[in-house]
C-alpha positions as CSV (number, residue, x, y, z in Angstrom):
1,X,-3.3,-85.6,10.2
2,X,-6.0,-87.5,11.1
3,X,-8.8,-86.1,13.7
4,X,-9.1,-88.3,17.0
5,X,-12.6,-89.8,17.7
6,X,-13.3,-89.1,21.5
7,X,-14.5,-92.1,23.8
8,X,-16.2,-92.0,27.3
9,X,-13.1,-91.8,28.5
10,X,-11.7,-88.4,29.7
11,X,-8.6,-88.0,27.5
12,X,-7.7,-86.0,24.5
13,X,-5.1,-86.2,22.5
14,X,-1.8,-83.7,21.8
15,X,-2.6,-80.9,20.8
16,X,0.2,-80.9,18.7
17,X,-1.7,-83.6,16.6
18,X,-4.3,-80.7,15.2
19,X,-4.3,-80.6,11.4
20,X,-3.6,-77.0,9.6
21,X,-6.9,-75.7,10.4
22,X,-6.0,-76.6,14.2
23,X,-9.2,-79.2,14.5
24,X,-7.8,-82.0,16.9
25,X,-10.9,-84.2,17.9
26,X,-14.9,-85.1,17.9
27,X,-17.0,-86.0,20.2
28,X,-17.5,-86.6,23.8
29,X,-19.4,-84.5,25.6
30,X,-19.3,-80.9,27.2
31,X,-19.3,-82.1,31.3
32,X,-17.5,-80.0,33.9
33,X,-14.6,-82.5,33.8
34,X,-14.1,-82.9,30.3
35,X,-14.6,-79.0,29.4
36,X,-11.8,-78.2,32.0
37,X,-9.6,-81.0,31.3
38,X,-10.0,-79.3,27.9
39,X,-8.9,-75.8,28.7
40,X,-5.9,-76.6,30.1
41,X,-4.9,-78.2,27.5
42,X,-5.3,-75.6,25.3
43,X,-8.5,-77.4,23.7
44,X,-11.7,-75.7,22.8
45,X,-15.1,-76.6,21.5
46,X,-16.4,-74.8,18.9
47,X,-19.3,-76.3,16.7
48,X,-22.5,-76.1,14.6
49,X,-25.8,-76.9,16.0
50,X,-25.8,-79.7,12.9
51,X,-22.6,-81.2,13.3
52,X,-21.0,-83.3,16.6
53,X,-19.3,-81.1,19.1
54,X,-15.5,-80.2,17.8
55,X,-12.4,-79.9,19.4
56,X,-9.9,-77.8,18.4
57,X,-5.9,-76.5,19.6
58,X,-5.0,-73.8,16.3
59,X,-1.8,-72.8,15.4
60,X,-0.9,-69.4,16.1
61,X,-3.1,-68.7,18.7
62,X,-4.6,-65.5,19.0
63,X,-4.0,-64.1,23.4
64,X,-4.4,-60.8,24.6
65,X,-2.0,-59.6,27.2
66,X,-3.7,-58.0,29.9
67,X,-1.1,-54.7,30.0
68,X,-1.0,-55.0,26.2
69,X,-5.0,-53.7,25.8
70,X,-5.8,-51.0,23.7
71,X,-8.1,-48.5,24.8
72,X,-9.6,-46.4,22.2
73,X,-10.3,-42.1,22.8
74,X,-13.9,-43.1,22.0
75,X,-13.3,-46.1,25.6
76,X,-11.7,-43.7,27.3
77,X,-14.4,-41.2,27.3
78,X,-16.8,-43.8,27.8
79,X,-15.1,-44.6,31.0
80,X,-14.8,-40.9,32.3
81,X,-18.3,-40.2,31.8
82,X,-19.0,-43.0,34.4
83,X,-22.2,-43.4,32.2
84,X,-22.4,-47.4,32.8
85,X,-22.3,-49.4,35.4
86,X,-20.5,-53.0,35.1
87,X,-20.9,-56.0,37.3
88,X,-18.9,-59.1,37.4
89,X,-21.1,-62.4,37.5
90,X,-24.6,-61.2,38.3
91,X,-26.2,-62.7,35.2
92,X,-24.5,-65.0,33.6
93,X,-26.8,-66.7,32.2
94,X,-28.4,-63.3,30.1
95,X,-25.0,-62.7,29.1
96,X,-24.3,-66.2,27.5
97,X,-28.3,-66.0,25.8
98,X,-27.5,-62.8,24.3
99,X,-24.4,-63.7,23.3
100,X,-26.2,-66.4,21.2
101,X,-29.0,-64.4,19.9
102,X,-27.2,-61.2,19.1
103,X,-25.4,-63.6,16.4
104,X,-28.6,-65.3,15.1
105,X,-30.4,-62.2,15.1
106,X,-27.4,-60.8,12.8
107,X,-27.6,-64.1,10.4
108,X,-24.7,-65.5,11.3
109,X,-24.1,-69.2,12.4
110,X,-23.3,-69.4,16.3
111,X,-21.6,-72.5,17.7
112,X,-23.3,-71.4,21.1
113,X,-25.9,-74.0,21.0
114,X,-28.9,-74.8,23.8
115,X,-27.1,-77.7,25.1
116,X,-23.8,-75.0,25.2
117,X,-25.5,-72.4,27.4
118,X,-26.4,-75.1,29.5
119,X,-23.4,-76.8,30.0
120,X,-21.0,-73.5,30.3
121,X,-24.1,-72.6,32.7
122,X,-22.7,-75.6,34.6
123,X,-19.0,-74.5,34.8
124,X,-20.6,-71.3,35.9
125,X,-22.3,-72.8,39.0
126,X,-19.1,-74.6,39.7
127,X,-17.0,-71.6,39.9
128,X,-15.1,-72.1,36.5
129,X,-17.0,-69.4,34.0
130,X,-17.6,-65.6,35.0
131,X,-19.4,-63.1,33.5
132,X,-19.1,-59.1,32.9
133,X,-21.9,-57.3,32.6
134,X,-22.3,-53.8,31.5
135,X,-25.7,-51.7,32.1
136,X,-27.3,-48.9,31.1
137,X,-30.3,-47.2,33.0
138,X,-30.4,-50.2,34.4
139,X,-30.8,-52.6,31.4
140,X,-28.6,-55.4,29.9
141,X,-26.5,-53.1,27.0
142,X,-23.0,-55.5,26.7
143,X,-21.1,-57.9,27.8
144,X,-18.8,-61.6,27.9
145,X,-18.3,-64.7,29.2
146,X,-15.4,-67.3,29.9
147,X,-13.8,-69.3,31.7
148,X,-11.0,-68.8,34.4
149,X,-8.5,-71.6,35.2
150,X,-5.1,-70.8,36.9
151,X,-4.1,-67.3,36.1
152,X,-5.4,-67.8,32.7
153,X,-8.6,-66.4,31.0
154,X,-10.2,-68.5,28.4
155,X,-12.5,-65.6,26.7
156,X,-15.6,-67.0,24.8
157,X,-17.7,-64.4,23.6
158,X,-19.3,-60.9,23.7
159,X,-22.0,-58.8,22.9
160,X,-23.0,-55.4,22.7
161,X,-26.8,-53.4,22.2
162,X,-24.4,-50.0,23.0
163,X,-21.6,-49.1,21.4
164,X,-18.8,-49.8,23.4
165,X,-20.3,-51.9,26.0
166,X,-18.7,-54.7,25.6
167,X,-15.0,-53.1,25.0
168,X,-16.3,-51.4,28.6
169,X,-16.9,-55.0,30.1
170,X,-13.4,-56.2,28.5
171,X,-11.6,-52.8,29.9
172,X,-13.0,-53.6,33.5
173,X,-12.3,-57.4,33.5
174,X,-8.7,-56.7,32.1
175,X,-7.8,-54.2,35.1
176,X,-9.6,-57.1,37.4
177,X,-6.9,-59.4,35.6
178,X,-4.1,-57.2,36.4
179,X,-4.8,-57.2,39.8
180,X,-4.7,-60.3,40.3
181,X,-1.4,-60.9,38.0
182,X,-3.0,-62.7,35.4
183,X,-0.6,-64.2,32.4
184,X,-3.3,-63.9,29.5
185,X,-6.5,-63.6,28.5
186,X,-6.5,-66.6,25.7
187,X,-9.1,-65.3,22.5
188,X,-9.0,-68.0,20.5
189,X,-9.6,-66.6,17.2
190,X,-7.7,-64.3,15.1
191,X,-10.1,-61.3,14.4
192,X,-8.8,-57.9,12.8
193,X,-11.2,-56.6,15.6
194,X,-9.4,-58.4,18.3
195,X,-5.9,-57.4,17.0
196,X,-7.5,-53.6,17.3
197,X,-7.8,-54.4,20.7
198,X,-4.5,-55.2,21.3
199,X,-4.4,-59.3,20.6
200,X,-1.4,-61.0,19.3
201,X,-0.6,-64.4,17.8
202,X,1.9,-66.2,19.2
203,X,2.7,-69.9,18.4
204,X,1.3,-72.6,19.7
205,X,3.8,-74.2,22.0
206,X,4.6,-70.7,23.6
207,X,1.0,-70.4,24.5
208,X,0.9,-74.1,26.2
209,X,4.3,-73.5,28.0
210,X,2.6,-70.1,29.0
211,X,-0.8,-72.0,30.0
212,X,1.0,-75.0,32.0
213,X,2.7,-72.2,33.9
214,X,0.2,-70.3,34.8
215,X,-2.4,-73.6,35.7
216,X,0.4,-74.0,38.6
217,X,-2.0,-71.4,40.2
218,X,-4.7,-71.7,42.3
219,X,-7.7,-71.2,40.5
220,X,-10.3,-68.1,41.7
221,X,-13.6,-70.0,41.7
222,X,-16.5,-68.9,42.8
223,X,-18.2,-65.9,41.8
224,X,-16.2,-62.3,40.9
């Protein structure tokens, strides 16, 4: 299938219409209104800092349900040593920098560009993206970001100076999730480490019926 060529105009097209690899458009830009008309549709960008920004819907899609989560002997000794502490949305910005430079610093390619952090940065200020943080001694050691719409979470990234920090954030925004009755937490990718965690595929018009469902929702903006 062909990929669609984005205008101005705030409109993408079925997702349904992605080819095998799941890429469904190009182009456009990353404002507030596009990036959330985006998500619920079950669209992501995901992009190199040399190419335009692509749009993309795969087929399985990887989603974590919340009371599906592994945790590990190694995270639940973590967690009873009360060694960290974790915050929700106190620096989001670090968290999507590190995020970015932990890759780069590792050699690999990171579709988390300058004008991304700025524009998820955005989303932030608007209410739509949250961060976890999780601290050690006071300092940055782990963490992620995403993007909350409905009672869906669109998870983007994480990072980690501490082993286990970031599963630690993940553990702590899960049991937020299950408080509040979330459906999913959507991860995108399919990772071996993600399936350790607990992360399933399931096709892709399960997880748009799932998403239209739970977008029915009011949305929790604001911070966490």
């Amino acid at each position: 299938m062909s990929v669609y060529l984005l205008s101005d105009e705030l409109i993408f097209p079925d997702p349904e219409l992605s080819n095998e690899d799941g890429l469904l458009a190009v182009g456009g830009d990353l404002s507030v209104e596009r990036l959330l008309l985006a998500y619920s549709n079950g669209i992501f960008p995901w992009y190199s800092k040399e190419s335009p920004i692509l749009w993309w819907s795969p087929d399985p899609r990887m989603v974590l349900y919340p009371e599906k989560l592994k945790i590990s002997k190694s995270l639940k000794s973590v967690i009873n040593k009360n060694k960290f502490q974790v915050k929700f949305d106190f620096d989001f910005e670090k968290v999507i920098s590190c995020c970015a430079d932990v890759r780069r610093k590792n050699g690999e390619s990171t579709w988390i560009t300058d004008d991304m952090i700025n524009d998820y940065i955005n989303l932030h200020l608007e209410g739509f993206a949250h961060s976890v943080e999780t601290y050690h001694n006071g300092k940055l050691v782990g963490g992620l970001y995403g993007v909350s719409i409905g009672k869906t979470f669109f998870g983007e990234s994480m990072f980690h100076f501490i082993n286990d920090a970031s599963k630690l954030a993940l553990y702590f925004l899960v049991e937020r999730l299950k408080l509040w009755k979330f459906d999913f937490i959507d991860v995108q990718q399919d990772t071996k480490h993600l399936k350790s965690l607990g992360a399933e595929l399931i096709p892709r018009k399960v997880f748009l019926s799932i998403l239209h469902k739970s977008l029915k929702y009011e949305t929790n903006r604001g911070k966490w």
